[in-house]
N, C-alpha and C positions, 0 to 999 in steps of 0.2 A: 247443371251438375259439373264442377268443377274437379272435385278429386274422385279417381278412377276407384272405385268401390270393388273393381275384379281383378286389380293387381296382386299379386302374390310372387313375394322376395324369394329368393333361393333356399334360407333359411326352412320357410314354408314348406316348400317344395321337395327337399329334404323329408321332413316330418310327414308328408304326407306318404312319402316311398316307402320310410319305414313301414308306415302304418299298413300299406299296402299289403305290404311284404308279409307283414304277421298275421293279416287277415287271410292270406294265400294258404300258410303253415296252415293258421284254423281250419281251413275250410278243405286240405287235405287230409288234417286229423279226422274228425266229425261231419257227420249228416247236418244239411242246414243251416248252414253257416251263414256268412253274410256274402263270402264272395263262395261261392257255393261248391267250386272244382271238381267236375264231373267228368270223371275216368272216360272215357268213350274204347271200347271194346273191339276195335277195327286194329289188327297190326299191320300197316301200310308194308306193300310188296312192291320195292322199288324197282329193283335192279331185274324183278321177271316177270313184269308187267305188260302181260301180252293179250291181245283180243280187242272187241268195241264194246261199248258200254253206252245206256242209257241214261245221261244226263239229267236232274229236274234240280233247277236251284229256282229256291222260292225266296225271297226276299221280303224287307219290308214294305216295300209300294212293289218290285217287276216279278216277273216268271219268268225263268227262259229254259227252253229245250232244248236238248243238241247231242248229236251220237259224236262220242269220243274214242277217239280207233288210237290202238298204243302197238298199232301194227309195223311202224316204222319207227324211224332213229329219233325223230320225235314226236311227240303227239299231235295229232291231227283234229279239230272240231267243223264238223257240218251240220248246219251252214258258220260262218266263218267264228259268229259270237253269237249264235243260238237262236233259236226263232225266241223273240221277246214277246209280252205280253204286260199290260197295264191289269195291277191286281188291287189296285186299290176298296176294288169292292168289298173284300175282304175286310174292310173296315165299317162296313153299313152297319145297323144296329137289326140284330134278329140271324147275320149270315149265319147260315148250316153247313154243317159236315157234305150233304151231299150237295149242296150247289156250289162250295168249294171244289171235290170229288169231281163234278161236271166239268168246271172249268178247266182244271189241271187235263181234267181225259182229251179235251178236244183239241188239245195241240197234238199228246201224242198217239191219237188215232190216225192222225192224218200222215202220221209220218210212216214212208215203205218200207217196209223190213224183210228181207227175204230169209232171216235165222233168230232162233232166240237168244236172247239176249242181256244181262242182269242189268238190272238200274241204281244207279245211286243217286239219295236224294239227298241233296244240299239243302236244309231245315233251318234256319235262322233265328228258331226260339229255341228259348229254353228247355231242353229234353234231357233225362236220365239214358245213359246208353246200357241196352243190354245185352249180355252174350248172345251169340251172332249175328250181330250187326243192327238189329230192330232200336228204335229208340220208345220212351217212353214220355208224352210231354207233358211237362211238367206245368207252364202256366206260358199264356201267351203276352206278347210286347208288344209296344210298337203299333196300339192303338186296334190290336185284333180281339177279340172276345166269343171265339166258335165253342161254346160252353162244353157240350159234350162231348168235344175232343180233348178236354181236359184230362189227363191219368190214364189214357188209352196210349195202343200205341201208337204210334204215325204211319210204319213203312205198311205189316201185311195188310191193314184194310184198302189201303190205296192201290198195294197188287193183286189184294181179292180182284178190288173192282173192275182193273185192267185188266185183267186175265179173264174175265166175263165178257170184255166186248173186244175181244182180240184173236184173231183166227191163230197168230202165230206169239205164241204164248211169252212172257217174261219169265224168267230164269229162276229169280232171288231179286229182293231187295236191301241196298243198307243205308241206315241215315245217319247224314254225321251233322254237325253243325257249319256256318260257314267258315267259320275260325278256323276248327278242325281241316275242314278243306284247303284252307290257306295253307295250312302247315304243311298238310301231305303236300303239296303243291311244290313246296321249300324245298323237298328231299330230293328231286330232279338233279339241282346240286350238292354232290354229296361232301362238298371243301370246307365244310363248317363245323364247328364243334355244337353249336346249337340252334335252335329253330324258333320261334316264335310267329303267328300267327295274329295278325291285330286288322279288325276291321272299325275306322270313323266313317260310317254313313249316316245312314235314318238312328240307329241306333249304334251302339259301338259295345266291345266286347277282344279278350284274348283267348289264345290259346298255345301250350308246349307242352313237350316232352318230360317229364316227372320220373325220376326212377321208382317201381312200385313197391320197393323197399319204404319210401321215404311217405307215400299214402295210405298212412296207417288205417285210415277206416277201411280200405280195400278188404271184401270177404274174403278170408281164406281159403276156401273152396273154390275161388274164381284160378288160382295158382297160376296169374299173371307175373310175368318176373319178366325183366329188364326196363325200359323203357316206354313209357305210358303217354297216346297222348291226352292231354287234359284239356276238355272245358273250363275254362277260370268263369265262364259269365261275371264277368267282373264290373258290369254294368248297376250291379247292385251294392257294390261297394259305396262307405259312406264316408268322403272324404271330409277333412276336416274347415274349417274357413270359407263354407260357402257362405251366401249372405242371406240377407231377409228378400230381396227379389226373387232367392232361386226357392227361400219358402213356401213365398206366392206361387210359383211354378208349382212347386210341388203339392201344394194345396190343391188345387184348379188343374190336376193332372187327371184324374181318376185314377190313381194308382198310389194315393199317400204313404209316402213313407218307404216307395221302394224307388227301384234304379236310378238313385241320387245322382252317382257316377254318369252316369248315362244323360238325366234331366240337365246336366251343367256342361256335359261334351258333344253330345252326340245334335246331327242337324234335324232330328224332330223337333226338338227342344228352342234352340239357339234366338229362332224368335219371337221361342215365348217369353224368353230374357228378354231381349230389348223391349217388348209391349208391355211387360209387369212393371220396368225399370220408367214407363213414361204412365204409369193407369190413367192420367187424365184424357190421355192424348187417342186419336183414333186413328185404328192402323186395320186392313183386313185381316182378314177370321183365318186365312190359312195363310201365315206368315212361318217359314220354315230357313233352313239356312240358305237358301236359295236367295231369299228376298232379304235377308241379311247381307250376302254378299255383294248383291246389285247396290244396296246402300254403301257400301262399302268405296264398290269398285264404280260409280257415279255420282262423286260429291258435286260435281254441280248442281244436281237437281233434288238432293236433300240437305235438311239443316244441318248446320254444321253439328249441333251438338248429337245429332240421329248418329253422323258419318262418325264420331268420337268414340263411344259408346259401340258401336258392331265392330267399332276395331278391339276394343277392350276384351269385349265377349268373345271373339274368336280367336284371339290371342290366347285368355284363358283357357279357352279348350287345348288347345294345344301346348299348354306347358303343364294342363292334369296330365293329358296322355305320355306327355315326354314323363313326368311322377313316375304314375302306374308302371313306366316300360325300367325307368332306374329299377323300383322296388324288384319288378319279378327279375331284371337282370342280377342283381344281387342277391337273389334265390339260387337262382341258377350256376352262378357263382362259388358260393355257397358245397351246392352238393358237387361240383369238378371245377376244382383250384385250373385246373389245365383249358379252363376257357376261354377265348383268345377270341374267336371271329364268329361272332354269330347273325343269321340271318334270318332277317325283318322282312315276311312278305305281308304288306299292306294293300288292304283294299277298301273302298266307300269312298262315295261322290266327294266327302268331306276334307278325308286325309288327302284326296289327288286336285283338292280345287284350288282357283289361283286367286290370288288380293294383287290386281293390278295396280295399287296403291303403295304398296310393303310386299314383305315378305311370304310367298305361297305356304301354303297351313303345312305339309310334309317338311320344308325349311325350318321354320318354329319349331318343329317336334327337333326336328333332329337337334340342331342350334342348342334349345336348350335340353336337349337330353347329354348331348357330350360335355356340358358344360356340371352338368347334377352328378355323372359319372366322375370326372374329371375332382369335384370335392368329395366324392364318395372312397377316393383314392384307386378307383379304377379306369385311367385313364388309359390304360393298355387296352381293354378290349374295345373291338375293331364293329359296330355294328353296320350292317350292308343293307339299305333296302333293295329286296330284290322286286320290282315292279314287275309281274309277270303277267302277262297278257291271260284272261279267261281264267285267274289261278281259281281261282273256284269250281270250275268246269275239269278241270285237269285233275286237282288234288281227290274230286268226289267221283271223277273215273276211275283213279289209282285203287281210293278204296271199294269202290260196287267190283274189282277184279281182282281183290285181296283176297 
């Protein structure tokens, strides 16, 4: 394979922002959308955020626990990054509600509490937020399928359950997404005019602040006003110029026809590109961006056209995501002319991994995002990734004490 079949000009890149951008609109107008922007119902309390909170961020493969105490000048997490857990079982064919339920309970039984205490739980699928604070899920990702926790909610059955084997009870629960987490996580520093939220790991997705004017589906009766933050689940977005490899992907996903965005960015996906892009060729059964990257970053010991091709592919992920981040920036735009510096906290193995070869994947984004800005005619605004250590654990303490 001589010419790079997942090049994509600036031109492109462009068209795809737009498209982004209007699927955004859409999908604030109306229910259902494509990129679906789900209001979430938590108004972040930055500046009087006082107390400890119980931590649960559930991810696509980890779990981790962790009390977050916002009792000092900055936040505190014990033990330092959570007690972890490999949750991959969650992926077996038949898991249930309560041997998921089990699993989550037994890190945090173990942990001593001498006061009660609310929890917030960091969710990483797709869920409708509802007033106060509970979420509703909508459909699982990322290769989980716990059927009847379909349209349920997520937070009070999990604090039923907790509150049945716990002498020293839990408070309230709220679930936000991890995006959402990122976000609240941003507002730490308050020197920005805007915020955005972007996680590339196993799967990828955004999330910001919407004013609730400008989210016309919003109920009237909800009489949310000013600043909203939004799920974009933007993972289901269908960009334009993908190719016939990522049809193959998308065929052979079990999930046809959804998280396009996602199937061409995000590191679940990544090496089902290169295995579709060679079908004659054999390569192992769980090949992820991981093993994408090692081909990458060890051409000695693959061919060269493998090492050609994982550069193509992770390149292209990285200049959809720089897309995606023009488009909503230009939203954003859009509704305060006065936006000037806005802050990018990013999280996932993906966006923070390194091509000891070229240029590390967070480079690429940025590179060509200031370059897609720069023709978009907004070369003024200043974007900051802010890498912040735990933002997840932080921003979903912020809200369980909102």
């Amino acid at each position: 394979m001589e010419k790079n079949i997942f090049n994509l000009d600036n031109e492109q890149l462009k068209e795809i922002a737009r498209l982004f951008r209007e699927r955004v609109i859409e999908g604030l107008n109306k229910e259902n959308a494509e990129i679906q922007c789900l209001p979430t119902f938590i108004t972040p309390d930055v500046t009087g955020v006082n107390g400890k909170a119980l931590v649960l961020d559930l991810g696509g493969t980890n779990y981790r626990v962790a009390i977050v105490d916002f009792g000092h000048k900055t936040p505190s997490i014990l033990p330092e990054n959570g007690w972890k857990k490999d949750m991959s079982v969650m992926k077996s064919p038949g898991y249930s509600r309560e041997e998921l339920f089990k699993e989550l309970a037994d890190m945090i039984i173990e942990i001593k509490r001498e006061e009660e205490i609310p929890i917030g739980y960091c969710f990483s699928y797709p869920t409708e937020s509802v007033p106060g604070g509970d979420a509703q899920l909508l459909r699982w990702t990322k290769g989980v399928d716990i059927k009847e926790m379909v349209g349920q909610l997520v937070g009070k059955p999990l604090l039923d359950y907790l509150n049945e084997r716990s002498n020293i009870k839990f408070t309230g629960i709220k679930v936000l997404n991890d995006t959402i987490a990122s976000l609240f996580a941003g507002l730490t520093d308050s020197s920005y005019d805007a915020y955005i939220g972007l996680i590339v790991g196993t799967g990828t997705n955004m999330a910001t602040f919407i004013p609730a004017d400008k989210i016309k589906k919003l109920d009237p009766t909800c009489k949310v006003k000013g600043l909203v933050p939004v799920n974009l689940e933007s993972g289901n977005f269908l960009p334009p110029f993908l190719t016939a490899v990522d049809d193959t992907v998308d065929a052979t996903s079990g999930s046809v026809g959804k998280q396009r965005f996602e199937k061409a960015v995000s590191g679940m996906y990544l090496g089902d590109i290169l295995k579709a892009t060679f079908p004659l060729e054999e390569f192992e059964e769980k090949f992820d961006a991981r093993k994408l990257s090692a081909i990458m970053n060890y051409p000695d010991i693959n061919k060269d056209i493998y090492v050609d091709v994982a550069h193509w592919i992770y390149n292209r992920s990285a200049q959809l995501v720089a897309a995606s981040l023009a488009g909503l920036i230009m939203l954003l735009k859009s509704y305060n002319e006065n936006t000037r510096k806005i802050c990018l906290v990013a999280e996932g193995s993906l966006f923070w991994s390194e091509n000891r070869m070229d240029k590390d994947y967070n480079i690429l984004v940025m590179e060509k995002l200031r370059e897609l800005l720069d023709e978009f005619g907004l070369g003024e605004i200043d974007v900051h990734i802010n890498n912040l250590n735990n933002a997840n654990l932080i921003g979903t303490g912020i809200a369980a004490l909102s």
